[in-house]
C-alpha positions in Angstrom: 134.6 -1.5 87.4 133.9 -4.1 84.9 134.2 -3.1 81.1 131.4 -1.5 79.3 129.5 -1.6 83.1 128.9 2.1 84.5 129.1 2.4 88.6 126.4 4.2 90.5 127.4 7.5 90.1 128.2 7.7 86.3 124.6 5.7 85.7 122.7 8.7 88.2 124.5 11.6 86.1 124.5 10.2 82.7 120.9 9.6 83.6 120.3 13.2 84.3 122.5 14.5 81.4 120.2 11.9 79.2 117.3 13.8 80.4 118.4 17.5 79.3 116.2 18.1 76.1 117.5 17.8 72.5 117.1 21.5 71.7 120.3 21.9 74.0 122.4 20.1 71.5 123.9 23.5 69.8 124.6 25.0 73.1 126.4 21.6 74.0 128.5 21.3 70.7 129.3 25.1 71.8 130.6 24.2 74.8 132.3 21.3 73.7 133.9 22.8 71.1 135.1 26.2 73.4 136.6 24.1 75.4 138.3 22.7 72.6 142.4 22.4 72.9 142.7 25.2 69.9 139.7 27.5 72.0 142.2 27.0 75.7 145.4 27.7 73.7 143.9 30.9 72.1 142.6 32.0 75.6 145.6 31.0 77.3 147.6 32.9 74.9 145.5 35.7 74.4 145.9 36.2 78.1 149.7 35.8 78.4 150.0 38.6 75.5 148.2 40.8 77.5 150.7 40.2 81.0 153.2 40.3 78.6 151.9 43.7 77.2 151.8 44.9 80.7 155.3 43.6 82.2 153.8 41.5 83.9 155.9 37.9 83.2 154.7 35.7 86.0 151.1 36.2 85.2 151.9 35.5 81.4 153.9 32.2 82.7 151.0 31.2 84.9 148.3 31.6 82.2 150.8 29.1 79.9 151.4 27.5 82.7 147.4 26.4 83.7 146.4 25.4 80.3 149.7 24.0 79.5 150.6 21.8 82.2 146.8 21.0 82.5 146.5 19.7 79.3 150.1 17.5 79.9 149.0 16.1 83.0 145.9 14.7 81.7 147.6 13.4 78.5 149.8 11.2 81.1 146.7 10.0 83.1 145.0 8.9 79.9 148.6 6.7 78.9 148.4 5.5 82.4 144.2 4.7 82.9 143.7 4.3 79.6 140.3 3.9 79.7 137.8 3.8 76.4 135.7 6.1 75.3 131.9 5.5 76.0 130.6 2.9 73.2 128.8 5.8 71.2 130.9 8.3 71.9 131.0 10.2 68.1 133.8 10.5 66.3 133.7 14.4 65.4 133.2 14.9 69.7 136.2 12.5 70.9 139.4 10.8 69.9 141.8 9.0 72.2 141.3 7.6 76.2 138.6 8.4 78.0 140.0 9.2 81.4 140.2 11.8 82.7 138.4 14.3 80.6 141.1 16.9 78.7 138.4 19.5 78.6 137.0 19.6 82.2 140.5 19.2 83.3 142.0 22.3 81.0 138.7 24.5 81.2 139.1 24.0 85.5 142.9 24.8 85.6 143.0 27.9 82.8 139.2 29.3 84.0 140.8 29.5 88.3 143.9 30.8 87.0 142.7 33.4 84.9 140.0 34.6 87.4 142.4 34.8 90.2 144.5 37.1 88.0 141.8 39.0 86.9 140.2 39.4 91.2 143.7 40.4 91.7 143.8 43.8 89.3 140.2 44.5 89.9 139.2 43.1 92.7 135.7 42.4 91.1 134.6 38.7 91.8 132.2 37.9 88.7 134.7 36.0 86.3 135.2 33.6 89.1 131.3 32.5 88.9 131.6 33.0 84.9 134.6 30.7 84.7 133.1 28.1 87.1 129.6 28.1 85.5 131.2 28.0 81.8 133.3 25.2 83.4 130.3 22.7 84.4 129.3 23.4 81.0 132.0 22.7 79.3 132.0 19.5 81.6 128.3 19.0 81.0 128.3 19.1 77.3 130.6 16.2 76.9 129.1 13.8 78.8 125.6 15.3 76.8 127.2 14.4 73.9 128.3 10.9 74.8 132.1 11.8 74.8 132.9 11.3 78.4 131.8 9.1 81.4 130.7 11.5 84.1 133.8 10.0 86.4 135.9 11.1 83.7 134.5 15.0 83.6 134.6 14.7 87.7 138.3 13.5 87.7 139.0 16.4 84.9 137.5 18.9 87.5 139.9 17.7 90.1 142.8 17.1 88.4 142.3 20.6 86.8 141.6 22.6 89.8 144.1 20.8 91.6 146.7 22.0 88.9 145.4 25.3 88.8 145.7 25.7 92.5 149.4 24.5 92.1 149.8 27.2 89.6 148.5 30.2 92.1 150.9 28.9 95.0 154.0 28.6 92.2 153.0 32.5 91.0 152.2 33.5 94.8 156.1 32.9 95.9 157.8 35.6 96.3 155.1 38.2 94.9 154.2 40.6 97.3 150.5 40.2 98.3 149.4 43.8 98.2 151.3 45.1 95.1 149.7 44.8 91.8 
């Protein structure tokens, strides 16, 4: 892809991003900001205090581990890619490379992690859909606000649910599946 030249895909989805109305811009700054790296440390830590509370040490590692490593991984892709930002992309919304998007990736790997944990204790399903949908928005709001390409959020989502999957298999070794 030639500079400043979108493909197909990222001129259909910025297209329909473009489209959302103005009033969502709040709701979008929201979004962008929760999934902010200050917002995924807090939740990341806030859920290895409670594991830890509980005795529970691999959970604690692998709630570190998502947002951590997540958050590594697509710091090294951006050195490597290092693809710019869109040319409007504000300031206050976006500093740095462009690929892959920190957020989506993050928000992916922390949001599986955590709802696996949680189906695992309670065997209730509904932060899984919670931490998908709060996901795409996440993902949403920063191509909304001109931050990211869409090929950059889509690559996040990837990378970051690739990571988080990596995670699950690391904390699944060894555990026994029935115990709690």
């Amino acid at each position: 892809m030639r500079a400043g030249r979108l493909g197909p895909l990222d001129e259909k989805i910025t297209g329909w991003v473009s489209a959302l109305s103005p009033l969502l811009a709040p709701v979008m700054r929201w979004a962008s900001f929760f999934g902010s790296v200050p917002v995924m440390i807090g939740i990341s830590s806030a859920a290895a205090l409670y594991f830890l509370r509980r005795k529970n040490y691999r959970e604690a590692l692998a709630a570190v581990a998502a947002s951590l490593g997540a958050f590594f991984l697509e710091t090294v892709l951006k050195e490597i890619f290092r693809r710019p930002r869109p040319p409007h992309a504000p300031p206050a919304e976006a500093y740095g490379y462009s690929f892959p998007s920190g957020h989506a990736t993050v928000a992916a790997a922390l949001f599986l992690v955590l709802a696996w944990l949680w189906y695992r204790r309670t065997r209730r399903r509904w932060p899984g859909p919670a931490g998908l949908l709060l996901t795409l928005l996440i993902g949403t709001s920063r191509i909304y606000l001109g931050a990211h390409y869409p090929s950059d959020v889509l690559a996040g989502f990837v990378l970051g649910i690739a990571w988080g999957l990596a995670v699950l298999l690391f904390l699944g070794r060894d555990y026994p599946t029935g115990g709690r």
